[in-house]
C-alpha positions, 0 to 999 in steps of 0.5 A: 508688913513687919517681918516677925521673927518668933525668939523660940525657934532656931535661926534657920527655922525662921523661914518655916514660920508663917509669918516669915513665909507671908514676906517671901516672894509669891512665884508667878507660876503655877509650877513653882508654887510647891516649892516655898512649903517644901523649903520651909517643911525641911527647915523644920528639922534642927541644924546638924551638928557634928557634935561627938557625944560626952563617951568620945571625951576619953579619946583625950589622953588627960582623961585616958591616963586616969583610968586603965584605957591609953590612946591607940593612934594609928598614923600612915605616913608617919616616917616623917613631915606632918605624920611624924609631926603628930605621931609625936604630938599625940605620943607627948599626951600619953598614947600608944602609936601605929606608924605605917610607912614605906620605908622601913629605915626612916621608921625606925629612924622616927621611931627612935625620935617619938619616943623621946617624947615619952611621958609614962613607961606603958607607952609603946610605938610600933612601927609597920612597913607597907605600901598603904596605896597599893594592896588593899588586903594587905593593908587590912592584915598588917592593921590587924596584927597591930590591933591584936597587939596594941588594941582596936585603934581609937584614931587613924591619922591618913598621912601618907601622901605626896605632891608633882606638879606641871602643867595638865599637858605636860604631866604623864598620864600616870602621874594622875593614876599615881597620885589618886593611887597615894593621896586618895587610894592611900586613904581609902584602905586604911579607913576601911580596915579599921571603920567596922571596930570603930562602929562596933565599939560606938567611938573613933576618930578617923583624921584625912590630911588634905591641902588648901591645894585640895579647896581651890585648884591652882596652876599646876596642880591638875593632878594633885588638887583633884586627889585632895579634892577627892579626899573631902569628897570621901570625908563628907560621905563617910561623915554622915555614914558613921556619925550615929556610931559616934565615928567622927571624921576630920579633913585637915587643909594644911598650907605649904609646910616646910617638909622634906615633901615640900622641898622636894616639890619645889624641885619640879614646881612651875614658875607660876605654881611657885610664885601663887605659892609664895603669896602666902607663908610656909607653915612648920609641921609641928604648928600643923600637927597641933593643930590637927590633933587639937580638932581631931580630937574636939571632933571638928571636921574642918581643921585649918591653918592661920587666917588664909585657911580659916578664909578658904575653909569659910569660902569653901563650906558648901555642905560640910558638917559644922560642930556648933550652931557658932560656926555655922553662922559665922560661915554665913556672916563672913561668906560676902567679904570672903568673896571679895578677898577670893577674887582680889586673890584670884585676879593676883593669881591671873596677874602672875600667869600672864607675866610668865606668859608674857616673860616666857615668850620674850625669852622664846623671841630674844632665843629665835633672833639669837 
């Protein structure tokens, strides 16, 4: 029998059609007959896309400076790196900005430097110093204070974060507890001091700085993976929370990027850990901040880097919302050839750790017979 495919529907409610569901296979148990009306029920419901409505358009500062309303954008971690990197990207389209760090010096030091990029005389950028991993209320109050001086904030950047690597029995129990204290803690309160705004007033932008380290797991990365991948984990959730409020979330997935983090991470990096990571190139953070805010502000929820970051950001989809019916369907076009290349670069990866082994253990025989 032909399978007829009906031009009215969508794609995937294909499947829900009654000729579609005649060339479906028949289960053989009675158990399982349920389960082909179920699916087809479900697919009835149009693909969700993570469309952010016509409103959310004057988060671009092209449309803000043409009426009385500037961006606010509210960036942590932004002394330096990547935060610093869109701090200054966001204050070169007219927006006022929030920088929270730790450390008061180097804020002022960024300070200094943003507002060389200034475009009108109404920008302003303030700098507030605080641990953002640690005491929740704390974090709460200071984002507050901010808000009564410069407004409600229309997009948070969750840049604060940092990187030890080593192998899973070497690294210290409180290298974990430190880690998803900073990368995910560090997150976590301040989306919380600024979501009940963002939905009172039914727009806002809340941007999470992952890694690829934070789509697939890699030696030495037992502790800092697993708080990336929390972070995708927490955008996913909040995602389908706020998005009838026209709250949209954007996880960022940067590769290596040459950022005094990364260069002190390289200081303690395994053999293997360095040698997988050199398997691709090292981005600059301003390509990454343009990047990032360019997504943020279309309302993406997934923002990658070059062909290696599109490929995983693919690979690695699972359920994440899409932002067009496009995308979506590219995800499944190229998910089969993806696959191949992941296990052509997983076997590459193998390769590398059983040479150190192999070489490690040379060494270790040439020491005892010294």
């Amino acid at each position: 029998m032909p399978l007829y495919l009906p031009p009215a529907l969508h794609p995937l409610q294909w499947l829900s059609h009654p000729f579609f569901c005649l060339a479906l296979p028949t289960p053989m148990h009675t158990e399982a007959r349920g389960w082909v009306p179920i699916i087809a029920m479900e697919l009835e419901c149009p693909m969700q896309i993570n469309k952010p409505k016509p409103a959310m358009k004057y988060l671009d500062s092209r449309h803000l400076l043409r009426g009385n309303h500037l961006p606010r954008r509210q960036v942590t971690g932004g002394s330096s790196g990547i935060g610093k990197c869109i701090a200054i990207e966001c204050y070169k389209q007219g927006a006022f900005i929030t920088l929270v760090a730790r450390n008061e010096d180097r804020l002022l030091q960024a300070k200094k430097e943003i507002e060389k990029h200034s475009i009108n005389d109404k920008q302003v950028v303030l700098c507030i110093s605080v641990d953002v991993s640690q005491d929740y209320s704390q974090v709460e109050n200071v984002i507050k204070q901010a808000q009564e001086k410069l407004g409600p904030v229309d997009m948070l950047v969750n840049c604060a974060g940092m990187s030890l690597s080593g192998k899973f029995e070497d690294l210290e129990v409180s290298t974990f507890e430190r880690l998803m204290s900073v990368n995910y803690l560090g997150s976590v309160y301040p989306s919380r001091a600024v979501i009940t705004t963002m939905k009172e007033r039914r727009v806002g932008r809340i941007v999470f700085l992952s890694s690829q380290a934070g789509q697939v797991g890699l030696y030495g990365f037992t502790a800092y993976s697993s708080s990336k991948f929390a972070i995708r984990g927490l955008a996913e959730a909040l995602q389908m929370e706020v998005k009838p409020y026209n709250v949209y979330v954007t996880v960022a997935y940067p590769p290596d990027t040459d950022t005094p983090g990364f260069a002190e991470e390289n200081k303690t990096k395994p053999l293997e850990t360095r040698l997988i990571s050199e398997t691709t190139s090292i981005c600059t953070p301003e390509q990454v901040a343009k990047q990032i805010v360019k997504d943020a502000i279309q309302g993406n929820f997934n923002s990658s880097i070059g062909s290696d970051g599109y490929m995983l950001s693919s690979l690695t989809c699972g359920m994440a919302p899409v932002t067009s019916i496009t995308e979506g369907l590219q995800q499944v076009a190229t998910m089969g050839l993806f696959r191949v290349l992941s296990l052509l670069y997983l076997g590459s990866f193998d390769t590398i750790i059983r040479r150190c082994m192999t070489e490690r253990a040379k060494y270790e025989i040439t020491d005892k017979t010294a």
